[in-house]
N, CA, C and O atoms as a GROMACS GRO file, in nm:
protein
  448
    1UNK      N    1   0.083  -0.119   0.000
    1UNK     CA    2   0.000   0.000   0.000
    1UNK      C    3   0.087   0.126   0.000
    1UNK      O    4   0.061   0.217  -0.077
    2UNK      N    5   0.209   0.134   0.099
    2UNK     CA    6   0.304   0.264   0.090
    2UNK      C    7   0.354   0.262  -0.047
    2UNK      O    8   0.341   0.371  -0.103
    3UNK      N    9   0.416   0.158  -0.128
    3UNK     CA   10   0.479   0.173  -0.226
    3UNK      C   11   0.313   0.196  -0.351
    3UNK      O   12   0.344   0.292  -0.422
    4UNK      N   13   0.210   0.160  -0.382
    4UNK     CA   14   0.146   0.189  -0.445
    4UNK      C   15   0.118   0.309  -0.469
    4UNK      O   16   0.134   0.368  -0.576
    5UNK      N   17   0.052   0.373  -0.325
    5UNK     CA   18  -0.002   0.468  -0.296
    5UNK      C   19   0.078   0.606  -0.282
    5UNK      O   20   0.033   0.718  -0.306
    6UNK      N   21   0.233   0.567  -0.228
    6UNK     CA   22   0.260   0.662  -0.134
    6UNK      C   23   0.172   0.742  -0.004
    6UNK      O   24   0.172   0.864   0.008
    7UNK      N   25   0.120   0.674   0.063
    7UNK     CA   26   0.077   0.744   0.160
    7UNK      C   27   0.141   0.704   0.287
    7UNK      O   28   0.219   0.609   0.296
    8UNK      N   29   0.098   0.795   0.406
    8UNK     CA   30   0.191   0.809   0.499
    8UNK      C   31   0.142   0.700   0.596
    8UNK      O   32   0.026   0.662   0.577
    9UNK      N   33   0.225   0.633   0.718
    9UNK     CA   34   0.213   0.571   0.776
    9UNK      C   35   0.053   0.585   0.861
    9UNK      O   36  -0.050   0.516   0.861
   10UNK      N   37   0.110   0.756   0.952
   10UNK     CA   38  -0.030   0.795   1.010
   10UNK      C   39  -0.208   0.742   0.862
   10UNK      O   40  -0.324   0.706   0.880
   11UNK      N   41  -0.143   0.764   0.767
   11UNK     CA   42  -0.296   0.796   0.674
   11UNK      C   43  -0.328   0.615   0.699
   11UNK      O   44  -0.434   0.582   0.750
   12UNK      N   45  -0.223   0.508   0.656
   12UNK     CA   46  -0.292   0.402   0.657
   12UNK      C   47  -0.323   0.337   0.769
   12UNK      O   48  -0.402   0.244   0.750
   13UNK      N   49  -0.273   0.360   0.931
   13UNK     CA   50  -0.326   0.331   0.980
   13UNK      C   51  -0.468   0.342   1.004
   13UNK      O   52  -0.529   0.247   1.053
   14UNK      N   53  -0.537   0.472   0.966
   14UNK     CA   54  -0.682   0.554   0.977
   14UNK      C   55  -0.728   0.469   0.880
   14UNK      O   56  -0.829   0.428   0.937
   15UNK      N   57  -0.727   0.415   0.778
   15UNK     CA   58  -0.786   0.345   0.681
   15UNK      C   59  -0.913   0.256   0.712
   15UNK      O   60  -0.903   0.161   0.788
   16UNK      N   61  -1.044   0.290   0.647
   16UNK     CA   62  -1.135   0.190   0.679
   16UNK      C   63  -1.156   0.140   0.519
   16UNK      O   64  -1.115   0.213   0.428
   17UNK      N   65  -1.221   0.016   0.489
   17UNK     CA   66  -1.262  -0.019   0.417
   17UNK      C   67  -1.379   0.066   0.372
   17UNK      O   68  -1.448  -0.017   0.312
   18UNK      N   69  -1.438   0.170   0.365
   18UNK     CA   70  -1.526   0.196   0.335
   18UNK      C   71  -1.433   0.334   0.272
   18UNK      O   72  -1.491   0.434   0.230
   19UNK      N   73  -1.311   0.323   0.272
   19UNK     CA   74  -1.261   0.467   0.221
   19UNK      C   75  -1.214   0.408   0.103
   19UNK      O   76  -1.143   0.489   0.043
   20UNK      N   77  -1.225   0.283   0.035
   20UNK     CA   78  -1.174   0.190  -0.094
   20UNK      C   79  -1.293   0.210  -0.183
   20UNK      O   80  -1.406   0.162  -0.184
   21UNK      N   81  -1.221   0.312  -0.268
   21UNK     CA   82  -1.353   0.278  -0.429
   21UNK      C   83  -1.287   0.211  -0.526
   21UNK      O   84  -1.211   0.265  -0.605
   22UNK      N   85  -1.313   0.088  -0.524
   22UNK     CA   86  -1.306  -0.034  -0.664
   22UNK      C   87  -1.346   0.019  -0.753
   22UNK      O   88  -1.266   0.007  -0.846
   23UNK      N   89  -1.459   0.094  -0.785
   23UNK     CA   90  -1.524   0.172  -0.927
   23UNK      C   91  -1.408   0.260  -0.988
   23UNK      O   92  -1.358   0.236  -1.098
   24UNK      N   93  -1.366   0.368  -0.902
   24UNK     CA   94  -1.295   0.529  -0.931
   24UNK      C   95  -1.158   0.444  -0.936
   24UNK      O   96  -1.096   0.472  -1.039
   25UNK      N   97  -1.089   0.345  -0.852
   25UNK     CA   98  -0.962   0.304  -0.796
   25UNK      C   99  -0.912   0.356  -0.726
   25UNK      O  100  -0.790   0.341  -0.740
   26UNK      N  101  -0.952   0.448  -0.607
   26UNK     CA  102  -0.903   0.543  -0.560
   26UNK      C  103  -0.919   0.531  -0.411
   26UNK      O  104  -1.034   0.504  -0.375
   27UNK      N  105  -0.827   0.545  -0.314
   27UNK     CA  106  -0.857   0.544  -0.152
   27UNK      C  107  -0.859   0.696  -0.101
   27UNK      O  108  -0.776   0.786  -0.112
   28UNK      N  109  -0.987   0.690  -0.040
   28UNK     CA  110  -0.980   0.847   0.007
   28UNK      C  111  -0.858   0.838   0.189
   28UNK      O  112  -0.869   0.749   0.274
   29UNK      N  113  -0.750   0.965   0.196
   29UNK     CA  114  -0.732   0.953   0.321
   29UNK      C  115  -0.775   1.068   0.364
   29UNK      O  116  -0.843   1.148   0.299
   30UNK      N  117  -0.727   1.083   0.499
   30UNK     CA  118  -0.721   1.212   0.609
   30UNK      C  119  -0.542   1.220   0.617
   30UNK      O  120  -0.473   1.125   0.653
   31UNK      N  121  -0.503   1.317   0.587
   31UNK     CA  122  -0.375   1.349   0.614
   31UNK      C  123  -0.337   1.457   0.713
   31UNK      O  124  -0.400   1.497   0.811
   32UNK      N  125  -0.232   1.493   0.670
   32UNK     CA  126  -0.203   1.624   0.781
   32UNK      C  127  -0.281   1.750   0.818
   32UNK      O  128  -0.286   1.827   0.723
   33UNK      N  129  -0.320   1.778   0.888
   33UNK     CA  130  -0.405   1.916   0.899
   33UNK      C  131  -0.566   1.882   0.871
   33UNK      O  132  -0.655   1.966   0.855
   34UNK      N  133  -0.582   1.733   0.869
   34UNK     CA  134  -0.765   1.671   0.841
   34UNK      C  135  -0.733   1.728   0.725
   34UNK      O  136  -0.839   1.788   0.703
   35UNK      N  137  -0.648   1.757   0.615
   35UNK     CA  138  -0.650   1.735   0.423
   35UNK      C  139  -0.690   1.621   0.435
   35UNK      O  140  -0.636   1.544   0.514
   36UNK      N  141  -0.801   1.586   0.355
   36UNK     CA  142  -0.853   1.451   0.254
   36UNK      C  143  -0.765   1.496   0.170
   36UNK      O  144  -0.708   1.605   0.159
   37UNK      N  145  -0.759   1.368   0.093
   37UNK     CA  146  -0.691   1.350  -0.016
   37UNK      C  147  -0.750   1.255  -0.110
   37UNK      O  148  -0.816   1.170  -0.051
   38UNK      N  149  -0.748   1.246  -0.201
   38UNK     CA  150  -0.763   1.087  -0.300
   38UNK      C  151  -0.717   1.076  -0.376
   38UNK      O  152  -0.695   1.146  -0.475
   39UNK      N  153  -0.687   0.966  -0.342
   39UNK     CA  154  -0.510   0.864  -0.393
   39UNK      C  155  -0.530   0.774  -0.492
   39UNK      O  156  -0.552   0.659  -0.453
   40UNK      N  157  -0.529   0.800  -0.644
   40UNK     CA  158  -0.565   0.658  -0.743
   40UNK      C  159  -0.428   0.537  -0.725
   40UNK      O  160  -0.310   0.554  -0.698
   41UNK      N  161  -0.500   0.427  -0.750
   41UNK     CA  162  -0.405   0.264  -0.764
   41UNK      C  163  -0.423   0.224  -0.863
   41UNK      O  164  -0.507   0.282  -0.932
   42UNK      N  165  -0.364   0.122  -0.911
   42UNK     CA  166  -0.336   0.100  -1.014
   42UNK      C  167  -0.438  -0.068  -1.044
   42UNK      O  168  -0.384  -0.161  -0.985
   43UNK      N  169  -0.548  -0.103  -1.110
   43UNK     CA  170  -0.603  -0.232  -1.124
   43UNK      C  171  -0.545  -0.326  -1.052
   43UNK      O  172  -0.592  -0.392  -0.959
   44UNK      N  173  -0.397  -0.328  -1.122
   44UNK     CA  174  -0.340  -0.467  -1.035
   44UNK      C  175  -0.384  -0.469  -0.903
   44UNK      O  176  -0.445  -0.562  -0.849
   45UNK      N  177  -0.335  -0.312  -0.828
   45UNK     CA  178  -0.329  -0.314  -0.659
   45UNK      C  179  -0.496  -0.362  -0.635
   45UNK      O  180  -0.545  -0.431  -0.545
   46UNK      N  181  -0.551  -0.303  -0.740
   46UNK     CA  182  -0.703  -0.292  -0.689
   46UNK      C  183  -0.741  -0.402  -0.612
   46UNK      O  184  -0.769  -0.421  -0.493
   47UNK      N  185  -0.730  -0.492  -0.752
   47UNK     CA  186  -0.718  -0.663  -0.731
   47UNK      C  187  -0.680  -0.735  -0.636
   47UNK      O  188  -0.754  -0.814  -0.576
   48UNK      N  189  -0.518  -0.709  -0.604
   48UNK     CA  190  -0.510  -0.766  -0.444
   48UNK      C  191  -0.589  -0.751  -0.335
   48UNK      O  192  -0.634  -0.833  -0.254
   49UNK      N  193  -0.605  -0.566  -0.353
   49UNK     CA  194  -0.676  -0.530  -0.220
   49UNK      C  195  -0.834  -0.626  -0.223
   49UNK      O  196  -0.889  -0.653  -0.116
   50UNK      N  197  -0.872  -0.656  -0.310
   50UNK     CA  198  -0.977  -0.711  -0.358
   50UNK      C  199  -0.981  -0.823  -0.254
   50UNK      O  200  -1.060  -0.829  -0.160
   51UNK      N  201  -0.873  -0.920  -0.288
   51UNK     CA  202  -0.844  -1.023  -0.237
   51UNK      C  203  -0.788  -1.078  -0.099
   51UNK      O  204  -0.800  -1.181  -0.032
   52UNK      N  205  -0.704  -0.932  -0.087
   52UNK     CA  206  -0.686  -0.953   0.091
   52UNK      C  207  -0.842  -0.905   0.152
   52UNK      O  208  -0.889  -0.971   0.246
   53UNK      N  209  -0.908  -0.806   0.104
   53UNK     CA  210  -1.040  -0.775   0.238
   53UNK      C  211  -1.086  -0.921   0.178
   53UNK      O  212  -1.020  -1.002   0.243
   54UNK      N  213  -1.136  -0.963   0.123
   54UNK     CA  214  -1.212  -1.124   0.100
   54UNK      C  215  -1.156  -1.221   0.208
   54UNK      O  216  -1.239  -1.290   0.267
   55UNK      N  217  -1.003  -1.234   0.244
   55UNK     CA  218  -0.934  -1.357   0.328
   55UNK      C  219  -0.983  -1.245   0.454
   55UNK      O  220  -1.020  -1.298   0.558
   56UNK      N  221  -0.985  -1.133   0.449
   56UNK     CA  222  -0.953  -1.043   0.602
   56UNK      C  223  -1.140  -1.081   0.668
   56UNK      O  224  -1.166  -1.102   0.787
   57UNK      N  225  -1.225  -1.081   0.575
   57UNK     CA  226  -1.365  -1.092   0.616
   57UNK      C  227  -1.395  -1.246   0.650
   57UNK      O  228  -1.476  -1.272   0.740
   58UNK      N  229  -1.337  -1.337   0.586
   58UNK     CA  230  -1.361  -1.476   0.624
   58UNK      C  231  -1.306  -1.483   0.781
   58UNK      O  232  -1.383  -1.494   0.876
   59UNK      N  233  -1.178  -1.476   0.793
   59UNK     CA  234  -1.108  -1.495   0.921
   59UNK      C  235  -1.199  -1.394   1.070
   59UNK      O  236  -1.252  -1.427   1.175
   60UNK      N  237  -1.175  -1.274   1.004
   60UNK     CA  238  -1.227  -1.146   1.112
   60UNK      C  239  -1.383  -1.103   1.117
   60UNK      O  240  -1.427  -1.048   1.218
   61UNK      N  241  -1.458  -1.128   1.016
   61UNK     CA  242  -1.568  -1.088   0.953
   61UNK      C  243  -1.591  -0.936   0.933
   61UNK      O  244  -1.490  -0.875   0.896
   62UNK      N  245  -1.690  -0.870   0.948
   62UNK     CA  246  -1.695  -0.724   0.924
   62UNK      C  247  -1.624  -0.664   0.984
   62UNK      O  248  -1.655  -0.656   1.103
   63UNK      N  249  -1.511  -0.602   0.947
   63UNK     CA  250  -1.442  -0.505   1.069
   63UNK      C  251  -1.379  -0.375   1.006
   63UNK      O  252  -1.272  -0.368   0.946
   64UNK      N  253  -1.465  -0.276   1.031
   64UNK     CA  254  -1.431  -0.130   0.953
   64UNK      C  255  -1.268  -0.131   0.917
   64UNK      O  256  -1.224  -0.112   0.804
   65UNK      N  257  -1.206  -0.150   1.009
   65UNK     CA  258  -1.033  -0.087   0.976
   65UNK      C  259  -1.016  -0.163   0.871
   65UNK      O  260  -1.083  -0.265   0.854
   66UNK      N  261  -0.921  -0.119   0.786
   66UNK     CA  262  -0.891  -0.220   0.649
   66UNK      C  263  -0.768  -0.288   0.693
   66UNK      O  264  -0.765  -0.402   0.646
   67UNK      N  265  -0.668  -0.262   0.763
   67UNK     CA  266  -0.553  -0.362   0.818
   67UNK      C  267  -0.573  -0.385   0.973
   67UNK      O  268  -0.604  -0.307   1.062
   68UNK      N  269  -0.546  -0.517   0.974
   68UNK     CA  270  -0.552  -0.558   1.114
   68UNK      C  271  -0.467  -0.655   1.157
   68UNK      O  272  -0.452  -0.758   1.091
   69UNK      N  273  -0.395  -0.630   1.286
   69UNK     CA  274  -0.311  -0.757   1.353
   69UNK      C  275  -0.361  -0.877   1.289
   69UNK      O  276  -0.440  -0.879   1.195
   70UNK      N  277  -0.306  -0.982   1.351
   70UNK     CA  278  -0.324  -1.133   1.352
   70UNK      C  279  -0.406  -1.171   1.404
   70UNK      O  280  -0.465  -1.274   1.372
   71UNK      N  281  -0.435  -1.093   1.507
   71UNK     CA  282  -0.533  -1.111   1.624
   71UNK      C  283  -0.651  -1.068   1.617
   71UNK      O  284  -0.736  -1.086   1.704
   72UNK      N  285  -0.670  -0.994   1.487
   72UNK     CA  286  -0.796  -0.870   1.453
   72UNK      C  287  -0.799  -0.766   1.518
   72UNK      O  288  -0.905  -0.709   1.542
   73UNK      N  289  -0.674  -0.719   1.562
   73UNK     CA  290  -0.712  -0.563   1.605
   73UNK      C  291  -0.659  -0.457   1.523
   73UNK      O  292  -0.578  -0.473   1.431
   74UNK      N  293  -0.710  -0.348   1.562
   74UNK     CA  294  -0.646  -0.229   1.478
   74UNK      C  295  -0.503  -0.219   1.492
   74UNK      O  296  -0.466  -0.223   1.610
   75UNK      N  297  -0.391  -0.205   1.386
   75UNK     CA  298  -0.260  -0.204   1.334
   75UNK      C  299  -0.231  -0.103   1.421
   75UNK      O  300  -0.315  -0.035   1.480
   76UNK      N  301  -0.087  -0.091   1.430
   76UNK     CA  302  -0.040   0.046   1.509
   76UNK      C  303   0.125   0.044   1.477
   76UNK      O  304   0.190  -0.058   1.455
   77UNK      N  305   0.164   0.152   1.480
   77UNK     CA  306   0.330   0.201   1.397
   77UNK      C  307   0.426   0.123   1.436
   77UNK      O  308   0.528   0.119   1.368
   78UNK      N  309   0.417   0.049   1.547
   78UNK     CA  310   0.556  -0.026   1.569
   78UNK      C  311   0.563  -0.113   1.468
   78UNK      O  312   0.644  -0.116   1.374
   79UNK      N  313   0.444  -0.209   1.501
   79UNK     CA  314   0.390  -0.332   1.418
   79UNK      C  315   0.442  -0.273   1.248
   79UNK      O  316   0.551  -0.306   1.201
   80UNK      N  317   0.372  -0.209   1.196
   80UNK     CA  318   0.395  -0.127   1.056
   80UNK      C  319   0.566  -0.143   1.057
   80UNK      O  320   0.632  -0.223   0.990
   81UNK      N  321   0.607  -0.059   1.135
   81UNK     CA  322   0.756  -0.008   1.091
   81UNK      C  323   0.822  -0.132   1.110
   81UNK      O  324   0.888  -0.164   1.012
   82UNK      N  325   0.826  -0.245   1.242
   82UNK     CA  326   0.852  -0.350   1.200
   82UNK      C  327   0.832  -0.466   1.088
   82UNK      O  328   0.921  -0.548   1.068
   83UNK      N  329   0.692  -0.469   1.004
   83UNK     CA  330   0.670  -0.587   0.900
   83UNK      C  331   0.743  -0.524   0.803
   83UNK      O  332   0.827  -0.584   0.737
   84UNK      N  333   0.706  -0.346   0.780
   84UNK     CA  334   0.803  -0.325   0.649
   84UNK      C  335   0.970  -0.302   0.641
   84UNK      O  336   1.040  -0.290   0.541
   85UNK      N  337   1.005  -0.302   0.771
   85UNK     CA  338   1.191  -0.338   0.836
   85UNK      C  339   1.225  -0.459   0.794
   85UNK      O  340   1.329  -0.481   0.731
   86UNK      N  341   1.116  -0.569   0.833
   86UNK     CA  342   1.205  -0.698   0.811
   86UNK      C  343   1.142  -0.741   0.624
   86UNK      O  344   1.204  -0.827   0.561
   87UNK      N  345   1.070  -0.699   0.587
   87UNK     CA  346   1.061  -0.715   0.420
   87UNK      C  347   1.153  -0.657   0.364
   87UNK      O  348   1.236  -0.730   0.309
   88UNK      N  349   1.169  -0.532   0.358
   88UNK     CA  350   1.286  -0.444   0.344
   88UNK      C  351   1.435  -0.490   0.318
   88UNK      O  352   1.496  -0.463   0.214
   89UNK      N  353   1.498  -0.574   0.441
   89UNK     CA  354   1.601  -0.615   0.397
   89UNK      C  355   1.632  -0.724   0.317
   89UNK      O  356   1.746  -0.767   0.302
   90UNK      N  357   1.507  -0.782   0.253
   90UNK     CA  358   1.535  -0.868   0.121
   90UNK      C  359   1.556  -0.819  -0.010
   90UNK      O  360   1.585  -0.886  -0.110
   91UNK      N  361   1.530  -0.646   0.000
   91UNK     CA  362   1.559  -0.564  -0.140
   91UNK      C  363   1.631  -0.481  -0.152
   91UNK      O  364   1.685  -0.454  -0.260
   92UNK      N  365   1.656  -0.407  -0.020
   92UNK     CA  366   1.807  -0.295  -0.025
   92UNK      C  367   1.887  -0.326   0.088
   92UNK      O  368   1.872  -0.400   0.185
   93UNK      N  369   1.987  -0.241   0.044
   93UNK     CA  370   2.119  -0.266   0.176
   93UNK      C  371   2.091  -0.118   0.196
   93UNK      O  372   2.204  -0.071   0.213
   94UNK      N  373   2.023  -0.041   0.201
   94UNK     CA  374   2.037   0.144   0.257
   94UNK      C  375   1.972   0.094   0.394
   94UNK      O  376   1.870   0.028   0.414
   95UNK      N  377   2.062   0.147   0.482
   95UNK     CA  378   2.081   0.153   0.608
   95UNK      C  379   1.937   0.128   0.681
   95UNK      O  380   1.893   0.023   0.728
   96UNK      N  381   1.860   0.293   0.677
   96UNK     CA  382   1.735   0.275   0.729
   96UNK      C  383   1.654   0.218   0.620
   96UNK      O  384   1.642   0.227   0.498
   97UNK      N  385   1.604   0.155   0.719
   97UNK     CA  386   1.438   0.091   0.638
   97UNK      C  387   1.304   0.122   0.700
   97UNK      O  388   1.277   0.078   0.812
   98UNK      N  389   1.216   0.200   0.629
   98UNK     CA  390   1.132   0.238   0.666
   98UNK      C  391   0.966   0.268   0.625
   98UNK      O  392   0.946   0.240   0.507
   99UNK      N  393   0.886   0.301   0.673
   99UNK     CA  394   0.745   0.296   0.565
   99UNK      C  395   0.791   0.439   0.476
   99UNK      O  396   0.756   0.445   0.358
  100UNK      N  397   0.864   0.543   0.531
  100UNK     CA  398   0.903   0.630   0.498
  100UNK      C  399   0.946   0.599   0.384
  100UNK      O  400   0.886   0.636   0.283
  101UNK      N  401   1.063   0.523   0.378
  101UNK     CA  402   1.141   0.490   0.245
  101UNK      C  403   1.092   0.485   0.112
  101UNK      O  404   1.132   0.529   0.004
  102UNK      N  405   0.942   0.386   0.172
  102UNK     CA  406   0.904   0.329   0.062
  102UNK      C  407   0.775   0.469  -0.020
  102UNK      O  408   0.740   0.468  -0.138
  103UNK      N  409   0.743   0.543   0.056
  103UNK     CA  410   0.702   0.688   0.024
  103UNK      C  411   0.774   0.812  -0.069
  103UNK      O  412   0.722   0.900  -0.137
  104UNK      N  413   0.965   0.770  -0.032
  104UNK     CA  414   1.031   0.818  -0.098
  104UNK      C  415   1.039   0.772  -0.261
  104UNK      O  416   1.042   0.852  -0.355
  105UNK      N  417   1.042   0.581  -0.276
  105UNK     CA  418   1.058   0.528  -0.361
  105UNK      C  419   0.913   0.526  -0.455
  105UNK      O  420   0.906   0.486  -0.571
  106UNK      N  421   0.848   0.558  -0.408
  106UNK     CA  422   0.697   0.575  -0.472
  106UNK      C  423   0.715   0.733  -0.546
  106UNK      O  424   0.719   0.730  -0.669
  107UNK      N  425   0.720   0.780  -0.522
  107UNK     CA  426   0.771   0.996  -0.574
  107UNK      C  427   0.877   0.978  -0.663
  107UNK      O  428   0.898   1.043  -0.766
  108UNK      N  429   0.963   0.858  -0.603
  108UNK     CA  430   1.106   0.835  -0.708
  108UNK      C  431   1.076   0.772  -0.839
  108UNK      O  432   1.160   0.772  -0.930
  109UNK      N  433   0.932   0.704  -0.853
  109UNK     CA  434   0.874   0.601  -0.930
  109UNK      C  435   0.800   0.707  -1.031
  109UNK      O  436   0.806   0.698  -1.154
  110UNK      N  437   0.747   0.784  -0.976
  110UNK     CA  438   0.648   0.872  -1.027
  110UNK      C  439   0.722   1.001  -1.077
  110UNK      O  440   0.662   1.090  -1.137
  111UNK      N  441   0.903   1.009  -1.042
  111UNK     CA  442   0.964   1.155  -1.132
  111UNK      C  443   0.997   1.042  -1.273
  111UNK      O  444   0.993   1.064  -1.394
  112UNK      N  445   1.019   0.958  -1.222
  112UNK     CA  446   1.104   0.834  -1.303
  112UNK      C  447   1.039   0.800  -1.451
  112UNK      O  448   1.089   0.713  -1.522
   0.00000   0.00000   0.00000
């Protein structure tokens, strides 16, 4: 989602499923200062996201937040900065690894 989207750690934690338009492709957030924003993805992403809320509703059933622990609770920044730390070092050797990074590499994708 950071590398698709570029959005910020704070925005995806706030994320509910009900801020996902499959029609437009687009996730609305809340960013800095309560800015909404809306963020287009790309089909492919659509698709996954498609497919993770489908496994996330079988296991958890209805549950507004769109990411959730293991456990079904609402996500929170350690958790975040840790899953994308230890993915991270299977693709770069740059020092920090971060959701940040991948915000940088998304802007870097998009001058590119």
């Amino acid at each position: 989602m950071f590398y698709n989207t570029g959005i910020r750690l704070s925005e995806l934690l706030n994320l509910k499923e009900t801020d996902v338009d499959f029609h437009s492709d687009t996730v609305k957030v809340l960013g800095k200062r309560n800015k909404e924003r809306i963020i287009p993805f790309t089909n492919k992403f659509g698709s996954l996201l498609k497919d993770y809320i489908k496994e996330k509703e079988k296991i958890f059933g209805l549950v507004p937040e769109l990411f959730l622990t293991d456990s079904g609770r609402k996500m929170y920044p350690k958790l975040i900065y840790l899953i994308v730390k230890n993915h991270l070092v299977s693709f770069t050797t740059l020092e920090k690894k971060s959701p940040h990074i991948l915000r940088h590499t998304f802007c870097n994708s998009l001058i590119e």
